[in-house]
N, CA, C and O of each residue as an XYZ file, in Angstrom:
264
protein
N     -68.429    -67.092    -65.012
C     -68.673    -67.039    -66.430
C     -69.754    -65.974    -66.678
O     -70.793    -66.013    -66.019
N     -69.558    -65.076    -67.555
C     -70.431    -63.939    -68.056
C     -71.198    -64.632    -69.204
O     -70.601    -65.395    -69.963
N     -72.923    -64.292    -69.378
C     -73.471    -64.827    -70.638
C     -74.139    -63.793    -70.871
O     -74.417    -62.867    -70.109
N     -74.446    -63.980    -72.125
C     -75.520    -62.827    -72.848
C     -76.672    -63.454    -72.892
O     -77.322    -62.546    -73.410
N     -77.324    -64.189    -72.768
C     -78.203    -65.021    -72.639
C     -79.693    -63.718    -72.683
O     -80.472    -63.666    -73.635
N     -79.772    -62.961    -71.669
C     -80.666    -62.459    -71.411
C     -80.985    -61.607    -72.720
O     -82.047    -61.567    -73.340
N     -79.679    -60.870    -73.006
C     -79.542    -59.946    -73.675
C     -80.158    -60.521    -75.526
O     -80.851    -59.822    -76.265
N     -79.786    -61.527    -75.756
C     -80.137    -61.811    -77.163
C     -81.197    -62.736    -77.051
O     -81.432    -63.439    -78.035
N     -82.182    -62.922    -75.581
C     -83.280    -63.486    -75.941
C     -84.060    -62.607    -76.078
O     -85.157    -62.865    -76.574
N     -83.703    -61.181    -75.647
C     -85.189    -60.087    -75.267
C     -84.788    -59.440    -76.873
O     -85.631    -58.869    -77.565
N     -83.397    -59.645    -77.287
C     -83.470    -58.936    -78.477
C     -84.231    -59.784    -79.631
O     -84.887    -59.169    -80.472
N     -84.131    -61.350    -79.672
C     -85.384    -62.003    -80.423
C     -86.193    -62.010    -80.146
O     -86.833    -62.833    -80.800
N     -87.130    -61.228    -78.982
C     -88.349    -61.164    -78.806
C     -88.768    -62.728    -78.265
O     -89.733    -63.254    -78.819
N     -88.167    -63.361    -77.357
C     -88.562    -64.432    -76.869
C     -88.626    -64.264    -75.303
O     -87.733    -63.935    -74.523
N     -89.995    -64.599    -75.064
C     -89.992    -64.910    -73.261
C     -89.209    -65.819    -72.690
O     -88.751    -66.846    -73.191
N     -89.051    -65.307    -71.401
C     -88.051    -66.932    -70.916
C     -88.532    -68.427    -71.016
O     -87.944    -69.501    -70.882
N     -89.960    -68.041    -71.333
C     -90.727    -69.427    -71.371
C     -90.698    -70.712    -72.897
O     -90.925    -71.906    -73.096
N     -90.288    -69.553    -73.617
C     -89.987    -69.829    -74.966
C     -89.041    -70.387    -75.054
O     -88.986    -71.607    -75.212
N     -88.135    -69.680    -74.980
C     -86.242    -70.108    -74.798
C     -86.353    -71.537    -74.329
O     -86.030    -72.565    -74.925
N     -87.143    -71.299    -72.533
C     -86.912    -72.985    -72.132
C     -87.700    -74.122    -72.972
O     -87.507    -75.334    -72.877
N     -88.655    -73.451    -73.840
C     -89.827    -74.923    -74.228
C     -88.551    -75.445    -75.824
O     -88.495    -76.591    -76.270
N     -87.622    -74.124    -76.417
C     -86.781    -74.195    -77.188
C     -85.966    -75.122    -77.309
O     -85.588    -75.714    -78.320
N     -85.631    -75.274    -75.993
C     -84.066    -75.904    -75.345
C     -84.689    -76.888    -74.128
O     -83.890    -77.258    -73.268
N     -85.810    -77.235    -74.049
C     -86.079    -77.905    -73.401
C     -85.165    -78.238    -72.321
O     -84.302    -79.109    -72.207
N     -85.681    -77.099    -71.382
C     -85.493    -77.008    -69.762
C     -86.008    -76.328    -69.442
O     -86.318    -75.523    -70.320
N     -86.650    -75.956    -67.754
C     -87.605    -75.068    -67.244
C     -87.229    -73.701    -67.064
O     -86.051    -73.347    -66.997
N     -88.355    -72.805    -66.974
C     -87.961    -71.393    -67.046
C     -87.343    -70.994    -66.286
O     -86.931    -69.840    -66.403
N     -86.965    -71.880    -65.024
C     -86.325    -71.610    -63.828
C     -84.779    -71.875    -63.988
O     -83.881    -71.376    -63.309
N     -84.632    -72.984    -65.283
C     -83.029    -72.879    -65.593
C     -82.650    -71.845    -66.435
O     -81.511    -71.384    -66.509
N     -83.605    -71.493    -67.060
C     -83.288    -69.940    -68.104
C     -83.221    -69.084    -67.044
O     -82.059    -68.740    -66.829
N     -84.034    -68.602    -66.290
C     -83.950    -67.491    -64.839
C     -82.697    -67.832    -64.351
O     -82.150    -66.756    -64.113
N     -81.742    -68.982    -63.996
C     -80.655    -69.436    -63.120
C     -79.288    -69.072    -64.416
O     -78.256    -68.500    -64.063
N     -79.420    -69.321    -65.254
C     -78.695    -69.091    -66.432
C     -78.259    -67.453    -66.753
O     -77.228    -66.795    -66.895
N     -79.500    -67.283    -66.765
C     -79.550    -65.300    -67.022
C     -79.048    -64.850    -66.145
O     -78.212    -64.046    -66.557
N     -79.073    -64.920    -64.576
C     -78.485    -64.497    -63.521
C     -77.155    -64.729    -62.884
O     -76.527    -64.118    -62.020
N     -76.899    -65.920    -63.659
C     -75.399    -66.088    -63.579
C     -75.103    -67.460    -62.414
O     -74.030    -67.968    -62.089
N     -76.226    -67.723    -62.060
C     -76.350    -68.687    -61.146
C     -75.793    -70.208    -61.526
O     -74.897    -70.817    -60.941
N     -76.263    -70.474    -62.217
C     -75.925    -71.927    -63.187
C     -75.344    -71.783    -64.499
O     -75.885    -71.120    -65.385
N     -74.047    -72.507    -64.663
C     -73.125    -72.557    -65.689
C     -74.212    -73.856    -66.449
O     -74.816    -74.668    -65.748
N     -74.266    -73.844    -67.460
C     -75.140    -75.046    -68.240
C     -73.806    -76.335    -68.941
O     -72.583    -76.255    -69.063
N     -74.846    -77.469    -69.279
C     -73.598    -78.391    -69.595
C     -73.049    -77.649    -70.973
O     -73.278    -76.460    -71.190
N     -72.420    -78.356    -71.729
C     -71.843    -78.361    -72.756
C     -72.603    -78.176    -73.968
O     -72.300    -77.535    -74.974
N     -74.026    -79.090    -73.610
C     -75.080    -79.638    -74.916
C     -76.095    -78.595    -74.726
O     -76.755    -78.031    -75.599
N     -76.122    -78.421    -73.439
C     -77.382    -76.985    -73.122
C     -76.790    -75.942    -74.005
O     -77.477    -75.482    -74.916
N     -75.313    -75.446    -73.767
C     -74.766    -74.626    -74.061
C     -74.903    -74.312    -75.955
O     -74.914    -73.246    -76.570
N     -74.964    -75.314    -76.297
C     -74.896    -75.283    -77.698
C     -76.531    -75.718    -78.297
O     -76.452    -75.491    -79.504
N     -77.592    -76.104    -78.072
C     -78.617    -76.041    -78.051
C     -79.255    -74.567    -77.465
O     -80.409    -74.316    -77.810
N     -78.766    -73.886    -76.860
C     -79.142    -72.197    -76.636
C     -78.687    -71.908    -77.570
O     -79.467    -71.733    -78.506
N     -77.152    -71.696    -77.829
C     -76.162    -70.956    -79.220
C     -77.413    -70.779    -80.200
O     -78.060    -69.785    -80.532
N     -77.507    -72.278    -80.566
C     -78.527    -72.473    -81.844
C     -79.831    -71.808    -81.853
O     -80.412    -71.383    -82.852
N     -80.237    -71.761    -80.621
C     -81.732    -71.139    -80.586
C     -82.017    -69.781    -80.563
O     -83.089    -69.177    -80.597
N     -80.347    -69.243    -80.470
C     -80.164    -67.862    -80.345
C     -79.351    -67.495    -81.344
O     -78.883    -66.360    -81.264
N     -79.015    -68.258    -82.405
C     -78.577    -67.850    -83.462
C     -77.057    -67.353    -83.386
O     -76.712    -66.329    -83.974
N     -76.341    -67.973    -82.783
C     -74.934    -67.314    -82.198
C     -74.478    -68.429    -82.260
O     -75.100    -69.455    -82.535
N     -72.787    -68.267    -81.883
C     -72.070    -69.399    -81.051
C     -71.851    -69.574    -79.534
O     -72.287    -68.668    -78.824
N     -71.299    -70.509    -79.004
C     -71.228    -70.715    -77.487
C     -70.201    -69.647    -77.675
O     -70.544    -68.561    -77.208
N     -69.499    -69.670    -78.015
C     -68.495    -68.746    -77.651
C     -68.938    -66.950    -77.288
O     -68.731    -66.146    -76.380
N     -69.543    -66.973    -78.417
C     -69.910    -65.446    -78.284
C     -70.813    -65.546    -76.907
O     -70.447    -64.978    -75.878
N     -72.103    -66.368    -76.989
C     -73.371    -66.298    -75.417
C     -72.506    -66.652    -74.484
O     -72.883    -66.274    -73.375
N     -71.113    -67.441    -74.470
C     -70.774    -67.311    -72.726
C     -69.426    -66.784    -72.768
O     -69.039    -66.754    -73.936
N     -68.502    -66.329    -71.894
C     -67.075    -65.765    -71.866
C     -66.907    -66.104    -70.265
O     -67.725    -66.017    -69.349
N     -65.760    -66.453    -70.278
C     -65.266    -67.029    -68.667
C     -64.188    -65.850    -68.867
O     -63.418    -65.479    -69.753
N     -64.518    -65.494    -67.676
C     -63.654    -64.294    -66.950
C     -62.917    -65.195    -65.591
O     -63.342    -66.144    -64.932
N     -61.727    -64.471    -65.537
C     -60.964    -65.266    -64.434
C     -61.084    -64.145    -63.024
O     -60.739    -62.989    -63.269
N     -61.447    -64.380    -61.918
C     -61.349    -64.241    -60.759
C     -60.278    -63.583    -60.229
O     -59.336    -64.357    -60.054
N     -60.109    -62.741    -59.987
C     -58.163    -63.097    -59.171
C     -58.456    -62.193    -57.636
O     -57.567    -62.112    -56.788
């Protein structure tokens, strides 16, 4: 799964520390998130959307493998 995550937090001018105190989770799941490491649940997913002013749809896109 591809996210923009990184991309539209640095464009609101928010540290990763922000984002997580936002969405309440540690900066280390925003760092795991941004990097592509950890897919988030469903509720994370849409509690970021919101904090980033977007939809889930637009912050994540699943690309298929082949």
């Amino acid at each position: 799964m591809v996210n923009r995550v990184r991309e539209l937090r640095t464009a609101a001018g928010l540290r990763q520390e922000d984002l997580a105190e936002q969405v309440a989770v540690s900066r280390q799941t925003i760092i795991s998130i941004e990097n592509g490491r950890y897919n988030p649940s469903l509720e994370l997913a849409w509690r970021l959307s919101r904090a980033l002013g977007t939809s889930i749809e637009d912050l994540f896109r699943f690309e298929e493998v082949e």
